[in-house]
N, C-alpha and C positions, 0 to 999 in steps of 0.2 A: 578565279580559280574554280575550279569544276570539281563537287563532292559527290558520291554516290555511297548510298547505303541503302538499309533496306526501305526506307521512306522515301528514296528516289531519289533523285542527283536534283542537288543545290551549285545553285551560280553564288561565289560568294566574292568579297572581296576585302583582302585581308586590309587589317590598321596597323596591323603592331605586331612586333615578334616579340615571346620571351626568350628569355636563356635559361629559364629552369622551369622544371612540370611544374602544375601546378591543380587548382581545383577548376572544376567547368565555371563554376561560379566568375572568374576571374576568365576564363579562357574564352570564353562569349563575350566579352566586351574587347577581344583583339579580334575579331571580324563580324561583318555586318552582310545578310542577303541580302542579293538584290530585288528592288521592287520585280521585277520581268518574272526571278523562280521565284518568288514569294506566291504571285498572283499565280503561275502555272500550277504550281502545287498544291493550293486550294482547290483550283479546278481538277485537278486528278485526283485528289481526293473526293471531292464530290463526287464524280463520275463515278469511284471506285464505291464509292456509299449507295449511289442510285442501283449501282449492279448487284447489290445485295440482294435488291428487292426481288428478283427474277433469278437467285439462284434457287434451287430445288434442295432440301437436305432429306437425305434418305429419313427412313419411317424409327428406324433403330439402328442398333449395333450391327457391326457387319459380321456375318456370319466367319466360320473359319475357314470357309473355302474365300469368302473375299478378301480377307486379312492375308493370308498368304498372295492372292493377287496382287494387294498394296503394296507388301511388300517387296514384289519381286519386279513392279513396275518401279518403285523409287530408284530399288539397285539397279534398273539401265541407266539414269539421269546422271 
């Protein structure tokens, strides 16, 4: 079974069903990743850590004319 969220899609593969909710604690021991996303997923996360290095962060706060840029860029997405 194929999971995606925001830390990226996991290959997993279920053990066990319940029949009632219950706590995570309990809910991670009815499936197990598999080793292939386990290993991918480290690797994109590294990759995703190297890329930090070589982002640029502005000097300060954005002024008010860029805040409305920001803003009017998110609301086309």
């Amino acid at each position: 079974m194929r999971v995606t969220n925001d830390g990226g899609d996991f290959q997993v593969e279920v053990l066990l069903l319940s029949d009632v909710r219950g706590p995570a604690s309990v809910a991670q021991t009815l499936y197990r990743e598999t080793e292939a996303s386990r290993e991918l997923r480290m690797k994109v996360a590294a990759e995703r850590k190297a890329m930090k290095q070589f982002e640029e962060l502005p000097a300060g706060r954005p002024s008010k004319r860029d805040r409305r840029k920001i803003i009017q860029f998110r609301a086309r997405g």
